[in-house]
C-alpha positions as CSV (number, residue, x, y, z in Angstrom):
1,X,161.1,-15.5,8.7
2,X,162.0,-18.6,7.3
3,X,162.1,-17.4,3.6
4,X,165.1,-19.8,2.2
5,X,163.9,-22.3,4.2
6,X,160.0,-22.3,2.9
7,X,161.7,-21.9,-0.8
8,X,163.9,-24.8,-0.5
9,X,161.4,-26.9,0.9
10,X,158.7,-25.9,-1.8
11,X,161.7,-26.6,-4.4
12,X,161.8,-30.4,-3.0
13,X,157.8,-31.0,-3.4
14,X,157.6,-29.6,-6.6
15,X,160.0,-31.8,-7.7
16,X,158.6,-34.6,-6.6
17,X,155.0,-33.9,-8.3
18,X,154.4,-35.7,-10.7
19,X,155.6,-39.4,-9.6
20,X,153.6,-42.5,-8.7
21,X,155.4,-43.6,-6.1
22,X,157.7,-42.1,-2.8
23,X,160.6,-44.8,-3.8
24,X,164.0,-44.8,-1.5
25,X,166.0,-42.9,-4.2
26,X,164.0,-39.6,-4.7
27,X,163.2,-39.2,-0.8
28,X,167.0,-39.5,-0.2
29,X,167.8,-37.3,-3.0
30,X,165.3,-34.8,-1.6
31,X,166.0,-34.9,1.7
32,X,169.8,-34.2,1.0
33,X,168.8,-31.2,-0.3
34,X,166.6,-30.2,2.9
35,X,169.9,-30.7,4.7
36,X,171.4,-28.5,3.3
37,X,168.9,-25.9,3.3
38,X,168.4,-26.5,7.4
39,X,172.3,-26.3,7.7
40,X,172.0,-23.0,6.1
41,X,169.7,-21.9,8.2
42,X,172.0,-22.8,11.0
43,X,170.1,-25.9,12.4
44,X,172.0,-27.7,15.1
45,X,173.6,-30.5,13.1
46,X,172.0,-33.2,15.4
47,X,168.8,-31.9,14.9
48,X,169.1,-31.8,11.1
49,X,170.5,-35.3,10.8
50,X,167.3,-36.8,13.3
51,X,165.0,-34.9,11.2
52,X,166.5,-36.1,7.6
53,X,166.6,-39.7,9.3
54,X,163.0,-39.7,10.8
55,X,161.3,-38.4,7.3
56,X,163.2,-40.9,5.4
57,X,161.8,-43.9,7.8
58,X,158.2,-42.6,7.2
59,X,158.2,-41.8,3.7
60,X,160.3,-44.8,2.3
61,X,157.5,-47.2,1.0
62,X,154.9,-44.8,1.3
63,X,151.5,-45.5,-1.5
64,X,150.7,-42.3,-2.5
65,X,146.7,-42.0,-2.2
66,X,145.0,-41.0,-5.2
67,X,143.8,-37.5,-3.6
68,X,147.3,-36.5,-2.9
69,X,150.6,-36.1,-5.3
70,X,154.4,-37.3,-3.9
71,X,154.9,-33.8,-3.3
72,X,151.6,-33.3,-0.9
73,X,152.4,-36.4,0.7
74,X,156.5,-35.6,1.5
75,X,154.9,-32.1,2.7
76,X,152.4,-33.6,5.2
77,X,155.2,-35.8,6.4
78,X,158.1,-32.9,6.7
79,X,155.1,-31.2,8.8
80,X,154.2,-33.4,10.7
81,X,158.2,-33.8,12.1
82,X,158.9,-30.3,12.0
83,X,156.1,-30.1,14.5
84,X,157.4,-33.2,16.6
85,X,160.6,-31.3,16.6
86,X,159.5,-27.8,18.0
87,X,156.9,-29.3,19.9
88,X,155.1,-30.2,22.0
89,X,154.1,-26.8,23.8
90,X,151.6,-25.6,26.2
91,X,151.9,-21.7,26.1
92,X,149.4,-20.9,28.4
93,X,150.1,-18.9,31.4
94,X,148.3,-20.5,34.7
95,X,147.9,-18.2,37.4
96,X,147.3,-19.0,40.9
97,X,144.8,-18.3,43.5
98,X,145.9,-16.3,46.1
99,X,147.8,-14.3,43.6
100,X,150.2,-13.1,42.7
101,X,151.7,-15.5,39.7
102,X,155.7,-14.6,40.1
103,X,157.4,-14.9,36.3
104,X,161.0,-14.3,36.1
105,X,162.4,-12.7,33.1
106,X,166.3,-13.7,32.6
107,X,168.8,-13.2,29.2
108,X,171.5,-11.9,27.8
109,X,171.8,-8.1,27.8
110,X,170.3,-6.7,23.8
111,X,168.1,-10.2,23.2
112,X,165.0,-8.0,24.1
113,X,164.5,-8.8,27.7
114,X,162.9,-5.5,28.7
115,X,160.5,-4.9,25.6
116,X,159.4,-8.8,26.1
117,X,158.2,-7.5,29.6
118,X,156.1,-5.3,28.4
119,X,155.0,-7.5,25.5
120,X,154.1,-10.6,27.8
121,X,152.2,-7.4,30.3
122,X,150.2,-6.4,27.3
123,X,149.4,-10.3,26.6
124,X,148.0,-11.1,30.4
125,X,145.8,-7.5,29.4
126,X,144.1,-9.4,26.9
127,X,143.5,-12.2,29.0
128,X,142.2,-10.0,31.6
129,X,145.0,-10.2,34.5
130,X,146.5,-7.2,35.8
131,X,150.7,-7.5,35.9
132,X,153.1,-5.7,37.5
133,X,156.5,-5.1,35.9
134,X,159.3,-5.0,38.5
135,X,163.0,-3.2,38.0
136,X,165.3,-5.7,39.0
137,X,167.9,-5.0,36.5
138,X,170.1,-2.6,38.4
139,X,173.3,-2.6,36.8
140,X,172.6,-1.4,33.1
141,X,172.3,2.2,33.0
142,X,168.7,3.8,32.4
143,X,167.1,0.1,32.8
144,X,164.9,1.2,35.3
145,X,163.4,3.8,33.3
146,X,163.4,1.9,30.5
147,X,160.9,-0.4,31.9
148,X,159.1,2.5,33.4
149,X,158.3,3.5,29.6
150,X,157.8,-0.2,28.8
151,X,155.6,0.0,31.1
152,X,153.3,3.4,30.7
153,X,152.8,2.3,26.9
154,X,151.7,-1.1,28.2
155,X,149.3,0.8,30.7
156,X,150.5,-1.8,33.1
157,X,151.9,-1.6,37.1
158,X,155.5,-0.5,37.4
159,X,157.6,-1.6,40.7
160,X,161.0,0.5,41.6
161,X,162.5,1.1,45.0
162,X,164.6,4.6,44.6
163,X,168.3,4.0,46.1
164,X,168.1,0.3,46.5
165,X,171.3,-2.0,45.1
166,X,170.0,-5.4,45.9
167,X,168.0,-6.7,43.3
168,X,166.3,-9.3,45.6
169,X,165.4,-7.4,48.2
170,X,163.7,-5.2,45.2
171,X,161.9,-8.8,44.3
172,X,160.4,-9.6,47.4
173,X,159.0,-6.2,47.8
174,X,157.7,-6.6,44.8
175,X,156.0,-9.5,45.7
176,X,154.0,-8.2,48.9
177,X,153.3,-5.1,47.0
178,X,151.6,-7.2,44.7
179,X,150.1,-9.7,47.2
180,X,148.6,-7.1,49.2
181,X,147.4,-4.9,46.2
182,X,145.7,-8.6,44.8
183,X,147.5,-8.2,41.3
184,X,147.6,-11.1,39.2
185,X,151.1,-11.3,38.0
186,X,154.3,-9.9,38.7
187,X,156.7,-9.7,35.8
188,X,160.8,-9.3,37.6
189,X,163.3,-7.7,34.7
190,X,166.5,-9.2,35.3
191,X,170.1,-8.1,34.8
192,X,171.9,-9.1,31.9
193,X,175.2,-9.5,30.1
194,X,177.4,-9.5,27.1
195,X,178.1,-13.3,28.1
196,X,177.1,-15.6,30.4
197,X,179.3,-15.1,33.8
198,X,179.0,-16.5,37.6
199,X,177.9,-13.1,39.2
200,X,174.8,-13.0,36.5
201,X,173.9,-16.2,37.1
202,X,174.0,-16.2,40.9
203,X,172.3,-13.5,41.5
204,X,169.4,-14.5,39.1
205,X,169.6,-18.0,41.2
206,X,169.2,-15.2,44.3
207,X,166.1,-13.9,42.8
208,X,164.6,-17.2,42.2
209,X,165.2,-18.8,45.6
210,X,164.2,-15.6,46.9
211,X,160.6,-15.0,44.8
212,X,160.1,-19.1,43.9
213,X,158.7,-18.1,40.6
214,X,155.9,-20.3,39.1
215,X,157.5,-19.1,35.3
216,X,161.1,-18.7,34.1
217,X,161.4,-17.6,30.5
218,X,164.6,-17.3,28.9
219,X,164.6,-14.6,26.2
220,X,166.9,-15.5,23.4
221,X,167.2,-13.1,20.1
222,X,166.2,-15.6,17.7
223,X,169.1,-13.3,14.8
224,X,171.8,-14.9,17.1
225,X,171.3,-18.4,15.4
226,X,173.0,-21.3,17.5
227,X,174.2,-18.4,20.1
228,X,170.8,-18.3,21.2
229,X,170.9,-22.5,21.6
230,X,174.0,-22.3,23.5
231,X,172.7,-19.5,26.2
232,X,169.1,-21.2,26.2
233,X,171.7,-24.6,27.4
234,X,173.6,-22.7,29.4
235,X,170.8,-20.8,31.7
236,X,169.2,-23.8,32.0
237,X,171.6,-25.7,33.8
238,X,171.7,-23.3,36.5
239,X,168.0,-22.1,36.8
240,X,165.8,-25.1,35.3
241,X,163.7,-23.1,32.8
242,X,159.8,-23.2,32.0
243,X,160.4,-22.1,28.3
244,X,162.2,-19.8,25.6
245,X,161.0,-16.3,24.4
246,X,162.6,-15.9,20.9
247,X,162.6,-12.2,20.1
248,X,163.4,-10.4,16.7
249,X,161.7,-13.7,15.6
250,X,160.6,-11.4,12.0
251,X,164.2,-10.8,11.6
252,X,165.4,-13.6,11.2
253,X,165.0,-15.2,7.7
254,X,166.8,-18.8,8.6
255,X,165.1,-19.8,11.7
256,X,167.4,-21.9,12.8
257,X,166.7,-21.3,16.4
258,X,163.7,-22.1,16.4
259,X,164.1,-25.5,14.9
260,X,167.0,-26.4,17.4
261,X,165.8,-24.8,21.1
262,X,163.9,-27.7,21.8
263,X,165.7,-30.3,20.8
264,X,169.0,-29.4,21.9
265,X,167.8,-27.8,25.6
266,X,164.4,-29.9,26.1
267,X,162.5,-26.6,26.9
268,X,159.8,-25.5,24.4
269,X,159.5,-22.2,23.0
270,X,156.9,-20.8,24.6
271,X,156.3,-17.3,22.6
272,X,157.7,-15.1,19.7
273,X,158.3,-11.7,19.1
274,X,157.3,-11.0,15.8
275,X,157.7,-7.0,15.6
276,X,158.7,-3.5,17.5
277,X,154.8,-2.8,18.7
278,X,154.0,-4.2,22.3
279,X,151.0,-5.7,20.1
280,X,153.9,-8.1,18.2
281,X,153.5,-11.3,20.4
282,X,152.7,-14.6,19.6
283,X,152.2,-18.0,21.2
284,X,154.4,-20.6,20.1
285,X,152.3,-23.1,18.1
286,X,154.8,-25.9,16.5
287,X,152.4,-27.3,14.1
288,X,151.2,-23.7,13.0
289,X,155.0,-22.7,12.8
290,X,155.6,-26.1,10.8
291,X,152.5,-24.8,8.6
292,X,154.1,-21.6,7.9
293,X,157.6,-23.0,7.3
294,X,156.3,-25.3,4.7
295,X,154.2,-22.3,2.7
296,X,151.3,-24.0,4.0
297,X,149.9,-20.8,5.6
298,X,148.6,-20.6,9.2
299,X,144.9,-19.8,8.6
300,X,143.9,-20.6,12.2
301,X,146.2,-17.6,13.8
302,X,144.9,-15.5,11.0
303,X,141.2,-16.3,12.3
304,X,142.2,-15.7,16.0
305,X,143.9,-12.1,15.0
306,X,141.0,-11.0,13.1
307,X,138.7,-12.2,16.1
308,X,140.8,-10.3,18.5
309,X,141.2,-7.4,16.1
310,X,138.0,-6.5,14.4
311,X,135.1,-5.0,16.8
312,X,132.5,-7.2,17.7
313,X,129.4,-4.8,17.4
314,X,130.6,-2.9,14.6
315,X,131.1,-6.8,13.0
316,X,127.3,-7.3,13.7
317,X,126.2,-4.3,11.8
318,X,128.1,-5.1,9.0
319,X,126.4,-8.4,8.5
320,X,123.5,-7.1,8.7
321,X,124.2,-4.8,6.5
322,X,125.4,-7.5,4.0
323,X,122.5,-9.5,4.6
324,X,120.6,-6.7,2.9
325,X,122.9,-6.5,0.2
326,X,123.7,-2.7,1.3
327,X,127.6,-3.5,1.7
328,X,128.8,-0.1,0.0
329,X,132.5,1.0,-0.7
330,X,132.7,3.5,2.4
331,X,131.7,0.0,4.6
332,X,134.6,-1.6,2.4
333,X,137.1,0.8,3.9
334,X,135.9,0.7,7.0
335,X,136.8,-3.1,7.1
336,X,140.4,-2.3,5.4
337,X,140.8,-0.2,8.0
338,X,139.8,-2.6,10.4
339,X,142.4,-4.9,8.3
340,X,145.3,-2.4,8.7
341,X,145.4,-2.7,12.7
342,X,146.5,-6.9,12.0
343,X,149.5,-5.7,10.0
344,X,151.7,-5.3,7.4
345,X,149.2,-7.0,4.2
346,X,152.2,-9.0,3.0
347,X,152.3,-10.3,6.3
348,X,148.8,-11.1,6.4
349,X,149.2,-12.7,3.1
350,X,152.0,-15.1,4.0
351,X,149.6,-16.7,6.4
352,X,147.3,-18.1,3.7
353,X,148.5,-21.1,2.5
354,X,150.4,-21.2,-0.7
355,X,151.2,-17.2,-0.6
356,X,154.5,-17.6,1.8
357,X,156.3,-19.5,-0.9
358,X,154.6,-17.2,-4.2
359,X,157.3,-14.8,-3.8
360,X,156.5,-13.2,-7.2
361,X,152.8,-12.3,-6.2
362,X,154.4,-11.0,-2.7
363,X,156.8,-8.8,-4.2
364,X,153.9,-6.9,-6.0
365,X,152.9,-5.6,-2.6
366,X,154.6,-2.4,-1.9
367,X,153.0,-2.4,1.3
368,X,150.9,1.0,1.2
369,X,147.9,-0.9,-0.7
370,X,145.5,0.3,2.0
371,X,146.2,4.1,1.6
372,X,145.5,3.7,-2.1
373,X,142.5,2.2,-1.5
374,X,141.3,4.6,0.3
375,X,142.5,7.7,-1.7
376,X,140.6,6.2,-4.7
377,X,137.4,5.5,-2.2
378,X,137.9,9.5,-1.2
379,X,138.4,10.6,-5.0
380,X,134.5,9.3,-5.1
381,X,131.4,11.2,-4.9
382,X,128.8,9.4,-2.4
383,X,126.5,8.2,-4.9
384,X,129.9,6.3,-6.4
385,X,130.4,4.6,-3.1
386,X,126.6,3.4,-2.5
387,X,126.5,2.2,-5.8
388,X,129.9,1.4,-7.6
389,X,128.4,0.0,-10.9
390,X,127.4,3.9,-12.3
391,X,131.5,3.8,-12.5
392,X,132.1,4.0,-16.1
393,X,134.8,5.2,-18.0
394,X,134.6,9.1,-17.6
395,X,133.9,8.6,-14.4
396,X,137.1,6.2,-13.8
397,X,139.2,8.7,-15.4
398,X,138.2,11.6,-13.0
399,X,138.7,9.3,-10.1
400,X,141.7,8.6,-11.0
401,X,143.2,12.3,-11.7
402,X,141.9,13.1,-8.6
403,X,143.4,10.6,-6.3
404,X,146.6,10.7,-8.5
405,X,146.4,7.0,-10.3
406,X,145.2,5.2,-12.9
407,X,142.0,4.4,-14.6
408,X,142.9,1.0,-14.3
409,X,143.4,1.1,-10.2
410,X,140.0,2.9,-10.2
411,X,138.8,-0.7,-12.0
412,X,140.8,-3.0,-10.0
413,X,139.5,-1.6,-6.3
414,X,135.9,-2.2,-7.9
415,X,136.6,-5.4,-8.7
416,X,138.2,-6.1,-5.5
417,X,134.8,-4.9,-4.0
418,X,132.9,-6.9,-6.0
419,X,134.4,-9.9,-5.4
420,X,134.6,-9.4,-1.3
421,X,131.1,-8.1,-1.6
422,X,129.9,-11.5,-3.3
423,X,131.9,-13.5,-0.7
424,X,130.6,-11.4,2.0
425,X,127.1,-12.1,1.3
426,X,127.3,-15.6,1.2
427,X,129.1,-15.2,4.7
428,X,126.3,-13.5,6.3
429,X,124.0,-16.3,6.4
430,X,126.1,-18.5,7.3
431,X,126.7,-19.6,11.4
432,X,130.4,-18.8,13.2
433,X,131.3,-22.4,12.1
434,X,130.3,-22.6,8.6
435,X,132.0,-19.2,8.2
436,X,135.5,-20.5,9.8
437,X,134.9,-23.1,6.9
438,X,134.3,-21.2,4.0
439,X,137.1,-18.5,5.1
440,X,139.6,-21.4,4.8
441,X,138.3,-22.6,1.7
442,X,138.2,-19.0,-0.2
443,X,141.7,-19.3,1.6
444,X,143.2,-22.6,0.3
445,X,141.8,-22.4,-3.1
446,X,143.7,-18.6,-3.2
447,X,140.9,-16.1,-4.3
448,X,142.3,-13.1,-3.3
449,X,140.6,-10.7,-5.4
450,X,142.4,-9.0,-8.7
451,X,143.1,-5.7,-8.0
452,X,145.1,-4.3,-5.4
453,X,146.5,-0.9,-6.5
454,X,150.6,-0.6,-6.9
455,X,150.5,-3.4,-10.0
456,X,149.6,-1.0,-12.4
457,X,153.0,-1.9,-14.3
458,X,152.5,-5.4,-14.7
459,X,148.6,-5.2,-15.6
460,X,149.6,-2.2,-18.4
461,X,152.2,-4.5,-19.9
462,X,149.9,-7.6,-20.3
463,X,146.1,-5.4,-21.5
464,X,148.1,-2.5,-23.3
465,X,146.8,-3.9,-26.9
466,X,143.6,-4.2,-25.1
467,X,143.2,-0.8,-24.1
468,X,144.7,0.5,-27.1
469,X,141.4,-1.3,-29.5
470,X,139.2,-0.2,-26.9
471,X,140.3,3.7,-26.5
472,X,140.1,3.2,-30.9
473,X,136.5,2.2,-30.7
474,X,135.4,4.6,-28.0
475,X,136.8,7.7,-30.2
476,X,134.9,6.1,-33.4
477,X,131.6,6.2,-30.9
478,X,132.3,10.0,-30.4
């Protein structure tokens, strides 16, 4: 998401690294150039000409501090309007007591309605509140039994009434099911269209006088661009809206949507889908979106995935473990495995800051890094993965015909675990604070470790004379 936006903008600072002063003429030269880029990325034309005009007014005149270059400082003022613009938002659903919390899902028909159900279901999970998904969609064929799926994977409630045509009398049962059965929230799925029409719109206005939700999300598909602005507008009008839920968010490489809901409709985005999996939901954060959008990383959603991702006790044995310095290469896998279940690495790496905008060092990620890791770990006998420094170069060699690679993958994972083993024991010391601290320095100062396998062309290339005096002088030893 965002990718010719994040370049453009990373284009603008770098130019502007390097001078003394943010005068009138280089912030209005740059910011014509972040026009265009937001135009591009199919920004509402308002909202690009408030932006371009509010960053000018703050950065006109501004000293640059001796800590910071022109570009840092242009950065931390594009952030902090990028964030004014999407922002503010409180994504946090309130439930009430008695239950049940009534949230009504309306949108056009293919933005993703029925999946975000399920989605949002798996969300109140983790937050420990039972939901209830409710077939209210009636006209699309198979949409009732598509939210009956939606709904096994989620291993959440599922409401149908066989034979019924009224979508609010469906609702209401709904409702008392749920009020008598004390679940939390019900979720009501309703109809959609290819456009905006009266007879959707009434009879979601039918369902909401009918139910009185305390949560109506709109769910836009963020690939629609200015479309999804114009429906967000539109539904608005006629139901009063709590939020947006831009879906497909991953998708879309402009983002324009994002940067334009608010504005244009006055109603936040509230969440994102960011992938297929029920798992793919995020809350809307506008200065962590402004972070990202920037190539400035989002290292506090990186901490709170890994938090909700790795397993508490098996965390707790591992820093013990590192605490005794007995951090071996099968525990190293079991933590890349534990890595695997946040994503996609490249995804993972576009969070720290700096890495969105490195495109070079991204596209050197092939994306099955993990499994190579772990067929080189498997290519090793025990003793090679309690104690990786008896890995010399016979033994490199046979690792690496076994698993299928190189030599020089075999020495690249290695140094990969000894540089997270280093860091790790320093870590384990340390208190849940000072930890957050030194992740997002090891983060911001982009030690990543050298040696991911895949990259075997581009290190070959650059140590080939290397290797060759070194394979001369190991056949003079023999």
């Amino acid at each position: 998401m965002f990718e010719a936006l994040t370049d453009k903008f990373n284009g603008v600072f770098r130019k502007m690294t390097g001078r003394g002063r943010i005068s009138e003429d280089n912030v209005r030269e740059a910011m014509r150039e972040v026009r265009t880029a937001l135009l591009e990325a199919d920004v509402h034309y308002e909202v690009v000409k408030q932006f371009c005009d509010d960053v000018v007014d703050k950065a006109i005149g501004q000293e640059v501090i001796k800590t910071l270059r022109p570009g840092q400082l242009m950065q931390k003022i594009c952030h902090d309007e990028l964030a004014n613009l999407m922002g503010p938002v409180d994504s946090r659903i309130y439930v009430v007591d008695p239950p049940p919390t009534v949230i009504m899902m309306a949108g056009l028909q293919g933005s993703g309605k029925t999946t975000t159900c399920g989605k949002l279901a798996k969300y109140l999970d983790k937050k420990d509140k039972s939901s209830l998904l409710v077939a209210c969609d009636l006209q699309r064929p198979a949409a009732i039994e598509q939210l009956g799926v939606v709904a096994e994977q989620a291993g959440t409630g599922f409401f149908r009434v066989e034979g019924e045509t009224n979508p609010v009398k469906v609702a209401r049962k709904a409702v008392n099911h749920a009020m008598a059965n004390k679940i939390d929230v019900v979720v009501i799925d309703t109809a959609g269209r290819l456009h905006i029409d009266d007879e959707m719109m009434k009879q979601a206005e039918d369902i909401a006088q009918a139910t009185k939700p305390h949560q109506i999300y709109l769910v836009c598909d963020a690939m629609t661009g200015q479309d999804a602005v114009n429906s967000a507008k539109e539904f608005n009008e006629r139901l009063e809206l709590d939020g947006v839920i831009l879906t497909k968010f991953d998708s879309d490489a402009r983002g324009g949507a994002a940067l334009s809901v608010k504005q244009v409709t006055g109603k936040p985005i509230t969440f994102i889908g960011v992938g297929e999996k029920l798992d793919d939901f995020e809350e809307f954060h506008p200065d962590r979106m402004a972070g990202r959008i920037l190539g400035m990383g989002d290292v506090v959603s990186l901490v709170e995935q890994a938090q909700e991702t790795f397993d508490q006790e098996e965390a707790e044995k591992m820093q013990a473990k590192m605490a005794k310095g007995k951090f071996t290469l099968t525990d190293f896998m079991g933590q890349m495995k534990q890595m695997q279940k946040m994503g996609p690495m490249k995804q993972i790496l576009k969070m720290m800051p700096g890495m969105s905008g490195n495109a070079a060092a991204l596209d050197m990620i092939s994306g099955d890094e993990f499994s190579k890791m772990e067929a080189i770990i498997q290519s090793m006998t025990q003793d090679e993965r309690d104690n990786p420094d008896i890995i010399e170069a016979s033994r490199r060699r046979r690792i690496a015909r076994g698993c299928g690679m190189q030599p020089q993958d075999v020495s690249g994972l290695v140094k990969s675990f000894n540089q997270a083993s280093g860091m790790m024991k320093q870590m384990a010391g340390m208190g849940t604070r000072d930890r957050m601290a030194f992740a997002k320095q090891m983060a911001s100062g982009g030690m990543m470790g050298g040696g991911m396998p895949g990259k075997t062309k581009q290190r070959s290339k650059r140590l080939s004379n290397k290797q060759r005096r070194k394979r001369r002088r190991q056949k003079r030893r023999r």
